[in-house]
C-alpha positions as a Python dict, from the first residue, in 0.01 Angstrom:
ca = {
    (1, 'X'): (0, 0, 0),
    (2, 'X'): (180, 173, -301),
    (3, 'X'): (162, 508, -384),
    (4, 'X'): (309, 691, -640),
    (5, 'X'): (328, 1024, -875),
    (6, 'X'): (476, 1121, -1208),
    (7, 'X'): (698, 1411, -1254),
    (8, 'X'): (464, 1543, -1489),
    (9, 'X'): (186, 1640, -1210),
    (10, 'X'): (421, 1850, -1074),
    (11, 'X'): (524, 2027, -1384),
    (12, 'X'): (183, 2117, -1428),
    (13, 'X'): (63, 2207, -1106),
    (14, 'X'): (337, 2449, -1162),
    (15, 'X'): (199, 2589, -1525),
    (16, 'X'): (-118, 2673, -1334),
    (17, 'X'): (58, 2851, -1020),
    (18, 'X'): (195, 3070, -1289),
    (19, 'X'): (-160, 3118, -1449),
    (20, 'X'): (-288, 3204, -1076),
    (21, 'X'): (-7, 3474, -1024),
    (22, 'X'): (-139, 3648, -1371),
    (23, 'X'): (-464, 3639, -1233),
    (24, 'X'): (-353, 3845, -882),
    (25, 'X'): (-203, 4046, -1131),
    (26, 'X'): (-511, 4131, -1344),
    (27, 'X'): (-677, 4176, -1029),
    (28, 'X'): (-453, 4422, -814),
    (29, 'X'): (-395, 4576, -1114),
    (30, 'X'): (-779, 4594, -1347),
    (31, 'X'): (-1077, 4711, -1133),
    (32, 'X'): (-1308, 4724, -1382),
    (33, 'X'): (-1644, 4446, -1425),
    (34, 'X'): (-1425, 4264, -1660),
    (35, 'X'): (-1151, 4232, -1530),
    (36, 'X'): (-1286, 4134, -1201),
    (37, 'X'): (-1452, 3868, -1349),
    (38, 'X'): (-1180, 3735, -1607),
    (39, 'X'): (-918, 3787, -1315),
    (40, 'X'): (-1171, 3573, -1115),
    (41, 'X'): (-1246, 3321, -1319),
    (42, 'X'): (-880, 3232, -1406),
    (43, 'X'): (-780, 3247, -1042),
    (44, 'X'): (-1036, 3041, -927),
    (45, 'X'): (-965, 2741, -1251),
    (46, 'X'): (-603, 2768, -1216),
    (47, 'X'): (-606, 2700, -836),
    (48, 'X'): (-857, 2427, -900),
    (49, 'X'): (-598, 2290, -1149),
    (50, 'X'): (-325, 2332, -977),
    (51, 'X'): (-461, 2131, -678),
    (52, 'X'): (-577, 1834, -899),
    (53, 'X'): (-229, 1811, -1035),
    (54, 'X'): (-93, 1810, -649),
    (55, 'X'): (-331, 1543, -547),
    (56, 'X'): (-340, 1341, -830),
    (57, 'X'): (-165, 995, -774),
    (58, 'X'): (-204, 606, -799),
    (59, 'X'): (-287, 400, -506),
    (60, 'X'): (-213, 50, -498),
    (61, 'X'): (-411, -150, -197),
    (62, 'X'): (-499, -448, -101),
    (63, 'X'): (-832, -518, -316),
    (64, 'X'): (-846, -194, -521),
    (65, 'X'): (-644, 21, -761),
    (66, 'X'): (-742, 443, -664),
    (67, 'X'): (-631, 649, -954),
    (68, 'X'): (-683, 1056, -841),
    (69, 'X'): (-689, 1191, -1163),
    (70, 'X'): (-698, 1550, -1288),
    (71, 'X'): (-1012, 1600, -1328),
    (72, 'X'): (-1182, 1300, -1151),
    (73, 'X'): (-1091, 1002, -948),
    (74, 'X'): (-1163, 630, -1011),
    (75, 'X'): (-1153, 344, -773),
    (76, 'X'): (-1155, -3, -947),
    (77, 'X'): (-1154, -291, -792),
    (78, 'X'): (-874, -558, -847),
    (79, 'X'): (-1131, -829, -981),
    (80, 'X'): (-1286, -542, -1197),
    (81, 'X'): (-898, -536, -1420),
    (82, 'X'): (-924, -694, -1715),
    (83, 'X'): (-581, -635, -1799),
    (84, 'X'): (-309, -374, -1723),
    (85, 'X'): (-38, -256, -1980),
    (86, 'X'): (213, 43, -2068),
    (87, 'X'): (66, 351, -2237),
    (88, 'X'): (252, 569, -2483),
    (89, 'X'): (144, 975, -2442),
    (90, 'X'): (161, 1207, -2731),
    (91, 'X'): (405, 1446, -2584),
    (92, 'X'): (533, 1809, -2664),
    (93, 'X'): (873, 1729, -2646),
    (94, 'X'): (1116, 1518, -2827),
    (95, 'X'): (1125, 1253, -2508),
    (96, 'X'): (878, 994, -2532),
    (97, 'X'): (617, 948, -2237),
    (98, 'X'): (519, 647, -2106),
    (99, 'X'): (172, 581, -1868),
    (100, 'X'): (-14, 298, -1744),
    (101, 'X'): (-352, 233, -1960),
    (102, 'X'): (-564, -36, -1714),
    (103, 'X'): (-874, -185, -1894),
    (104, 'X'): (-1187, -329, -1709),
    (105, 'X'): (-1379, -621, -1775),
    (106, 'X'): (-1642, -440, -1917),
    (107, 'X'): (-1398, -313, -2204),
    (108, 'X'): (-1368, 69, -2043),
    (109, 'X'): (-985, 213, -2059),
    (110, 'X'): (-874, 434, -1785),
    (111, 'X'): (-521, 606, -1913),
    (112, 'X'): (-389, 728, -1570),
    (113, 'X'): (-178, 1060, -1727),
    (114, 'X'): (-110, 1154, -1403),
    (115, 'X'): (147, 858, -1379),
    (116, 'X'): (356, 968, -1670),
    (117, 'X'): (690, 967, -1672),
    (118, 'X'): (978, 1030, -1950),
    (119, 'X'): (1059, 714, -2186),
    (120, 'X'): (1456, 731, -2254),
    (121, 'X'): (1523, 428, -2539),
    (122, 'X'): (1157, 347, -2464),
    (123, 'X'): (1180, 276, -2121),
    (124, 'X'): (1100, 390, -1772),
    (125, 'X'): (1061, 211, -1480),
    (126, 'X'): (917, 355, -1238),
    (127, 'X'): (616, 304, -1475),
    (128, 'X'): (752, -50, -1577),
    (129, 'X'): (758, -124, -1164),
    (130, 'X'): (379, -28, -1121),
    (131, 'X'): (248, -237, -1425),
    (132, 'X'): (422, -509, -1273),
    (133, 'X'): (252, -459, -938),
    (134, 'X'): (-69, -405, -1065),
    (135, 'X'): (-11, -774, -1280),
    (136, 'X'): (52, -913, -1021),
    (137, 'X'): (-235, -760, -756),
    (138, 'X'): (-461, -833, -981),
    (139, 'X'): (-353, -1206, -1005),
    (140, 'X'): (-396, -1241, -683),
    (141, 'X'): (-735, -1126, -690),
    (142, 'X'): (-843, -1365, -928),
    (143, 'X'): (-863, -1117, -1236),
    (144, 'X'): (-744, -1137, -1629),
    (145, 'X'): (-419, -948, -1609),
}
């Protein structure tokens, strides 16, 4: 089994620590209604960010492909790939950022983000590596790819 998780996760499991310490802050600091709740409600969606970004990953078994996600999580069966290719990611920075973009058989796209990594002259491959073994898993089962 292969599992694996882009340096991206982590950056942003780290954007929404940051957004969970403002929230302690707001609520040591504003005991008023509002800022109970607003101090609330940011704590409790930045820790629910944060914790998809730590757990999200690609699994690579024996007859399926388990892609935890930020915000949900897809299992897809091997014979279920249609085909499996590298994504480009708009990105915020100069560096390009590569993905894996896996389509089913019934035309669906799933873009697993949560893969990403940084494209230098195009290329990255740790990415290249897991389209490969996906290609070739799914061969093995009998699919498109």
């Amino acid at each position: 089994m292969t599992w694996t998780k882009g340096p991206w996760s982590w950056v942003l499991a780290g954007i929404w620590l940051v957004f969970s310490v403002v929230a302690l802050a707001i609520l040591v600091d504003d005991h008023t209604p509002g800022g109970v709740i607003i101090g609330g409600v940011v704590l409790a969606g930045s820790l629910y960010g944060a914790a998809r970004a730590l757990a999200s990953h690609v699994r690579l078994g024996q007859t399926e492909l388990v892609y935890v996600g930020y915000a949900r999580t897809h299992r897809v069966p091997w014979t279920d790939v249609a085909a499996v290719e590298l994504a480009a990611l708009d990105s915020a920075s100069s560096l390009d950022t590569v993905s894996l973009a896996l389509r089913r058989m019934d035309g669906t796209e799933i873009v697993m983000s949560a893969v990403a990594g940084f494209a230098f002259s195009g290329d990255n491959r740790r990415v290249e590596r897991l389209c490969r073994e996906c290609e070739q898993r799914v061969r093995e089962a009998g699919g498109s790819s």
